[in-house]
Every structure is written in C-alpha cells, then in structure tokens.
Backbone bond lengths (Angstrom), bond angles and torsions (degrees), N, CA, C in turn:
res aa  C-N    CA-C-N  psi(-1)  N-CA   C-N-CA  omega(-1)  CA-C   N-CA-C  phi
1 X - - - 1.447 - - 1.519 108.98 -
2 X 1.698 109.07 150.33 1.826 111.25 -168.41 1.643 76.00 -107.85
3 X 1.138 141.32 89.81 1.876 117.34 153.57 1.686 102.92 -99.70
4 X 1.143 80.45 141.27 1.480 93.73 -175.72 1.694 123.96 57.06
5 X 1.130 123.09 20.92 1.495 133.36 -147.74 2.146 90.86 -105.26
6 X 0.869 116.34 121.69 1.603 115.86 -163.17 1.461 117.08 -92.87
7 X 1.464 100.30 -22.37 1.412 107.61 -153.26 1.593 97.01 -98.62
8 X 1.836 122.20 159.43 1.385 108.53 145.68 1.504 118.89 -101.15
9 X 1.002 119.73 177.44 1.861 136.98 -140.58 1.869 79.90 -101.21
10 X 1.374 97.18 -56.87 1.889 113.56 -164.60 1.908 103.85 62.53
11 X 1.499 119.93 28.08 1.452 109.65 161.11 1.437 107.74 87.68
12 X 1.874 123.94 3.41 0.926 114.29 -172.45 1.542 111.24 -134.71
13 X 1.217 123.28 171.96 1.384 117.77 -163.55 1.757 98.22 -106.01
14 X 1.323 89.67 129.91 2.004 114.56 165.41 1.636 102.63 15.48
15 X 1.256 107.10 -78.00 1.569 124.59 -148.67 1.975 99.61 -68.84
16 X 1.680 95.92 -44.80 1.559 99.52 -172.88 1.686 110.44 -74.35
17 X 1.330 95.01 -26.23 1.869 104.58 -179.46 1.631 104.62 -59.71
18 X 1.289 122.33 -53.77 1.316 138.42 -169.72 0.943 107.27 -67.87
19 X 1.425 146.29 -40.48 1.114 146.33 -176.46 1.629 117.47 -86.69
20 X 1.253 104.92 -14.64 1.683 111.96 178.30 1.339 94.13 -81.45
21 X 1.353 123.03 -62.49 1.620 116.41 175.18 1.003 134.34 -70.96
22 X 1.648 111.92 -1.33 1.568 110.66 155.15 1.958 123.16 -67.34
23 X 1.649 91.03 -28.78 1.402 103.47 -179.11 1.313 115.35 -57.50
24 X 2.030 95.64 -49.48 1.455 102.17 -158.57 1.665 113.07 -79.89
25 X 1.484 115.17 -16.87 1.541 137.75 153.10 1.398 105.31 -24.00
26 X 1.576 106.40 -74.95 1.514 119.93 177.66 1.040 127.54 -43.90
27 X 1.402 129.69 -52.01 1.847 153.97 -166.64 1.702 90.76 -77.20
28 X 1.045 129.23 -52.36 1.531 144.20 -150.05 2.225 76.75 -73.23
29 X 1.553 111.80 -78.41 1.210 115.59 -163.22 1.929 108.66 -57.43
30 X 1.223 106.02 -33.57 1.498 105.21 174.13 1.685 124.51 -84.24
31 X 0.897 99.63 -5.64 1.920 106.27 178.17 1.385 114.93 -135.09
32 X 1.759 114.86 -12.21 2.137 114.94 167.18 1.416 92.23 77.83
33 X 1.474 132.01 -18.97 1.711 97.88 173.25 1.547 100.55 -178.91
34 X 1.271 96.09 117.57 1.814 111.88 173.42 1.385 108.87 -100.19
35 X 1.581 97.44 170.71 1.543 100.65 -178.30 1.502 93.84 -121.88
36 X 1.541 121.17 133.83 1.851 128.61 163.09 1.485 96.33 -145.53
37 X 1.471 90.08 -159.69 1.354 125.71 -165.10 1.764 98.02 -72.52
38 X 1.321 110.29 156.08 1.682 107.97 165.85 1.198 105.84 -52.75
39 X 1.243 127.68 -69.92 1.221 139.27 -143.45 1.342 122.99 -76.92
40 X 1.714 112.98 -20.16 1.253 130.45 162.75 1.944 111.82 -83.22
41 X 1.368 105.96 -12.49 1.367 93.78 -176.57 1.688 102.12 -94.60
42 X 1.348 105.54 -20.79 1.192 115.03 -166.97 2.116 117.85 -76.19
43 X 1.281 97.36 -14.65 1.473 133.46 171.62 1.574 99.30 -103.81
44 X 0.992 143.23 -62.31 1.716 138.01 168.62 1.584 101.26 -27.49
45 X 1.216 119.70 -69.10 1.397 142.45 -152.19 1.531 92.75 -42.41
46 X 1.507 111.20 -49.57 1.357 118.44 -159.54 2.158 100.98 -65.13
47 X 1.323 108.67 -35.79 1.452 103.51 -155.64 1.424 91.65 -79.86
48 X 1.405 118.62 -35.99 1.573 132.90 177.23 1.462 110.93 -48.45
49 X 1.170 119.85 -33.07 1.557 116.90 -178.61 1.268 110.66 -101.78
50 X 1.515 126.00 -5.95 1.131 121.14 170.65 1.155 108.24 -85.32
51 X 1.554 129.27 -59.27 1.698 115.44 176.40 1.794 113.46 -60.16
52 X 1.113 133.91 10.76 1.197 123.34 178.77 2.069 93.31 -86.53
53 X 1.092 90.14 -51.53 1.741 107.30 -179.52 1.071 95.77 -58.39
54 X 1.164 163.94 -50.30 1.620 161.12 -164.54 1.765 90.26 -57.02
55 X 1.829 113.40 -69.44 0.738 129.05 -145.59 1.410 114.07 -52.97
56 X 1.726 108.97 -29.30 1.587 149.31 -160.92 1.458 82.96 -57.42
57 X 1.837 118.28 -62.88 1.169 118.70 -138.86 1.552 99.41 -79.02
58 X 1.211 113.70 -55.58 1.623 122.81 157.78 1.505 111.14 82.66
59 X 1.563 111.68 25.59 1.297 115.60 149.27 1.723 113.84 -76.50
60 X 1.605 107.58 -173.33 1.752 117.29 -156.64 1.842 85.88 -78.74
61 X 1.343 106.47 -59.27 1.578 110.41 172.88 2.018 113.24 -23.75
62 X 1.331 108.92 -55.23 1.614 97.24 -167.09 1.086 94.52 -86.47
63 X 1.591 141.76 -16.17 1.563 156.72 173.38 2.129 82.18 -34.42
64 X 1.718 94.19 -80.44 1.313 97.09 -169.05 1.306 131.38 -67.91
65 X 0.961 113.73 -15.48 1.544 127.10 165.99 1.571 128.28 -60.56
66 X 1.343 89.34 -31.60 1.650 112.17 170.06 1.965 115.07 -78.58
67 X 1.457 87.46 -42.23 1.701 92.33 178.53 1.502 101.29 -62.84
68 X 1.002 117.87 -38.07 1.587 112.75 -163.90 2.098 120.23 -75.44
69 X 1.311 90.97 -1.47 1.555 114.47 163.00 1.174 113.80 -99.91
70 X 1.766 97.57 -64.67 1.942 96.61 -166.87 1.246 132.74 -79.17
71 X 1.329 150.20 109.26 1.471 136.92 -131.31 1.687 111.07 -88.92
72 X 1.524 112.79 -3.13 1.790 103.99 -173.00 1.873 83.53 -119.38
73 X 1.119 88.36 150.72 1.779 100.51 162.04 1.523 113.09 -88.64
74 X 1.094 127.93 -20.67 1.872 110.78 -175.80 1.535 78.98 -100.47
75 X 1.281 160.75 39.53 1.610 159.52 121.50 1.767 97.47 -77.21
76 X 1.001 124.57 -51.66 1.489 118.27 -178.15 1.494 102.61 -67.76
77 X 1.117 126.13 -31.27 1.500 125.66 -169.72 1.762 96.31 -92.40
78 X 0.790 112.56 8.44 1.470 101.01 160.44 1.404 115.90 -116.79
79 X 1.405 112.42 -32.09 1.500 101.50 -178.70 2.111 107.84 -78.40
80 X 1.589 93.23 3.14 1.586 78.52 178.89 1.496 93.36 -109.81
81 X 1.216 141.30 34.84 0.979 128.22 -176.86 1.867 102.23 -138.42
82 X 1.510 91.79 -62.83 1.622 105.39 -171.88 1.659 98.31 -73.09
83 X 1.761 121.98 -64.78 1.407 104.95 176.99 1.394 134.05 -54.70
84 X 1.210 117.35 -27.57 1.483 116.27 -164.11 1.461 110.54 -90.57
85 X 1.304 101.98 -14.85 1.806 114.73 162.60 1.877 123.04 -64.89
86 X 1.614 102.16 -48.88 1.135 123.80 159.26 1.586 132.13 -44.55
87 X 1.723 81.33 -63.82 1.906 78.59 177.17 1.405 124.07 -111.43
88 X 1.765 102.41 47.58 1.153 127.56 175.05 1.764 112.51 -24.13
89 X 1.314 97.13 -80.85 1.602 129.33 -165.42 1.644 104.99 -73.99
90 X 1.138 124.48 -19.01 1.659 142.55 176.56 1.617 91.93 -74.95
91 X 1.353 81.67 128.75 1.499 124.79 173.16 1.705 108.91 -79.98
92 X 1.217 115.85 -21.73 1.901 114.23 -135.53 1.277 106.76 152.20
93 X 1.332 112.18 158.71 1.229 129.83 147.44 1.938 111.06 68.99
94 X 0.982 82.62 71.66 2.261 111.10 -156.09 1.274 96.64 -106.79
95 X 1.742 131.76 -9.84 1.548 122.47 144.77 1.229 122.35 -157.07
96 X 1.826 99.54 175.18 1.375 108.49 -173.14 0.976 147.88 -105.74
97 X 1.248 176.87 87.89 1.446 153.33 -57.18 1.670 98.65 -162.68
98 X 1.790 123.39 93.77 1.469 109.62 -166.62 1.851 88.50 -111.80
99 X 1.535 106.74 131.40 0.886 99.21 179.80 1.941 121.38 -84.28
100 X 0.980 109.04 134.30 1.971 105.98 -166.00 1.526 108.14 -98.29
101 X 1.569 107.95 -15.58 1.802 89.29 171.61 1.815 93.44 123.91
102 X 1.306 119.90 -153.64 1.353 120.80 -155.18 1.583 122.79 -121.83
103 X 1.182 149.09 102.73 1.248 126.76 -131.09 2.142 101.25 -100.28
104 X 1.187 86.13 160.65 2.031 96.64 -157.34 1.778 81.67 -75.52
105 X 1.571 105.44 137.17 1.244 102.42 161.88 1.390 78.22 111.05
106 X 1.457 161.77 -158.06 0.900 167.34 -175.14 1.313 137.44 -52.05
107 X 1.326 106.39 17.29 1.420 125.82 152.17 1.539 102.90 49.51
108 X 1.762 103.22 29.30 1.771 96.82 168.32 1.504 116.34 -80.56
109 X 1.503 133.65 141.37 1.216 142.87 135.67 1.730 127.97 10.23
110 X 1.450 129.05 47.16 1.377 115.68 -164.15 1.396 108.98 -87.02
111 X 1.923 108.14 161.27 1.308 93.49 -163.90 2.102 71.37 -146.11
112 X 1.243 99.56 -178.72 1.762 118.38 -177.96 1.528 90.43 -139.43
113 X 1.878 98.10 119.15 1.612 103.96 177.91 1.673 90.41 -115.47
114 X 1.431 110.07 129.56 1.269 127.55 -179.68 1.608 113.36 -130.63
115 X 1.295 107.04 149.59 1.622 121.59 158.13 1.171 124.13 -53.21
116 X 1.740 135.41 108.55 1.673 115.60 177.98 1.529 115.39 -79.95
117 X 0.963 118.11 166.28 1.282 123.50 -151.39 1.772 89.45 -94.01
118 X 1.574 111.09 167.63 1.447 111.94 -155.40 1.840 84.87 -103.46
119 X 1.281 103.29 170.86 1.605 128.00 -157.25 1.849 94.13 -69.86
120 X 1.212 106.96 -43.57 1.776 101.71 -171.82 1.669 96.88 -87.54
121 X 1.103 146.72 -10.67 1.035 120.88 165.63 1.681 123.00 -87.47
122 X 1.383 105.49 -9.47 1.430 114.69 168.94 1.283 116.49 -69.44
123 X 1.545 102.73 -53.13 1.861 115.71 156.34 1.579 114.27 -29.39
124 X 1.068 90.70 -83.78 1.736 102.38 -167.18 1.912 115.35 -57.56
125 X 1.895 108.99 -19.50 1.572 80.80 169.08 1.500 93.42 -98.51
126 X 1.507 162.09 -11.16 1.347 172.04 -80.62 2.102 87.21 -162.11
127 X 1.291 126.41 -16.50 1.378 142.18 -153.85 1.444 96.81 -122.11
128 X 1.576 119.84 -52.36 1.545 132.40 173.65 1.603 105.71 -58.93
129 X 1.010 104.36 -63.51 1.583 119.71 175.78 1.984 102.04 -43.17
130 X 0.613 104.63 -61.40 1.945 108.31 -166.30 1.366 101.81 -77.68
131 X 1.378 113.91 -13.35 1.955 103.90 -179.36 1.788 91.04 -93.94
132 X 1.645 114.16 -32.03 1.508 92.55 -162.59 2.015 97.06 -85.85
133 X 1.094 117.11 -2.55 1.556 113.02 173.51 1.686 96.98 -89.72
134 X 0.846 117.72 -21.62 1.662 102.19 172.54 1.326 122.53 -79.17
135 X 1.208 112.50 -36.11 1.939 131.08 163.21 1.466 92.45 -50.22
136 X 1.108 145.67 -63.73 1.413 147.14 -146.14 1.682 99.40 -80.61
137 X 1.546 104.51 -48.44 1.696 103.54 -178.37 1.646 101.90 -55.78
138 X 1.355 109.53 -50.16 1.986 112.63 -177.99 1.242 117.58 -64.56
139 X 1.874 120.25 -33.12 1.975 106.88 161.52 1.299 103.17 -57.77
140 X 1.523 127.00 -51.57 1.483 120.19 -153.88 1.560 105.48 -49.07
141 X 1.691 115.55 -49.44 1.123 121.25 -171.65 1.817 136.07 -89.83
C-alpha cells in the first residue's frame, strides 16, 4: 500500500531515481529551462523549489544543503546569488510547467519546466512595451 507516500517510483530504483534528479536539478538551475517527460518535470518542480528556498535563506547551513543535491559549485553559487536575489519577494511558485505535446517514438507526454521571470522585470519590459506603443500612437497623429 502507497498511503500517504508522495513521491513517484518512475520504474526506477532509489539510488538511480535520485541521481537522475539530482542531474536534472542541476541542468534545470544552470540553463532556467529543460525539456522531459510530464511526470518527471512534475516531480523536478518539487526539488527545484526547494533549493531556490534554501537559497532564500542563504546562511552556510542551506549553502550545504544545497551542495548535497546540486552536483557543480559555480551552479550553487548562482542560485545563492542570482536566484535568491530574484525571488526575493516570492513566496513560491519559482516555475513553470508548459506542456509541448507528445514525443515521436513513444508517444510520452513532454512538457518544458522553466524559471518565471521575477515581478520587476515583467514591469519594466510590460513599461517598454506601453512607452514604445505610445510613440507610435503620437507619429500616427
């Protein structure tokens, strides 16, 4: 019986499971957005938001806590530097899950799990955008 049991298995044993998502942990924090399976991004998502939150706190303690997942050190030195700057004011919810359709060959479920972008940079190009449509409304006229 699974009661209460959170995790999925994905067909593979303990040691090989952990280590695939330690990889994909890494790739995900060093490049902002991979492409897999639903179901593997959907289990990613979870380890991804936990080292971002480590990173938040950014004492030596979540320093190591983070190494012991993420496999490069200048990848840890960015998510304690570049992420935790970013998703300062963020509560949660640090990525996105777009689903792309079905992949040839085994017709699995693929999806692209990415980083969302932080609140002032949405501002500031959402700000670019409305000053250069207002320039355009004032040539027209």
């Amino acid at each position: 019986m699974r009661h209460g049991y959170q995790k999925k298995k994905l067909g593979r044993p303990t040691a090989h499971r952990e280590a695939m998502f330690r990889n994909m942990v890494t790739s995900l924090l060093k490049h902002e957005k991979i492409t897999t399976t639903d179901t593997k991004a959907k289990e990613l998502r979870k380890l991804a938001e936990k080292m971002i939150t480590l990173s938040k706190r950014g004492e030596l303690h979540a320093r190591r806590q983070a190494l012991a997942v993420i496999r490069e050190r200048d990848v840890v030195d960015k998510v304690f530097s570049e992420y935790a700057e970013r998703y300062r004011e963020r509560k949660g919810g640090y990525t996105r899950i777009i689903k792309l359709g079905f992949r040839e060959g085994d017709n699995a479920p693929v999806s692209i799990i990415e980083f969302v972008k932080d609140q002032a940079e949405v501002k500031a190009k959402g700000e670019a955008k409305t000053k250069s449509k207002t320039r355009a409304a004032v040539e027209k006229a």
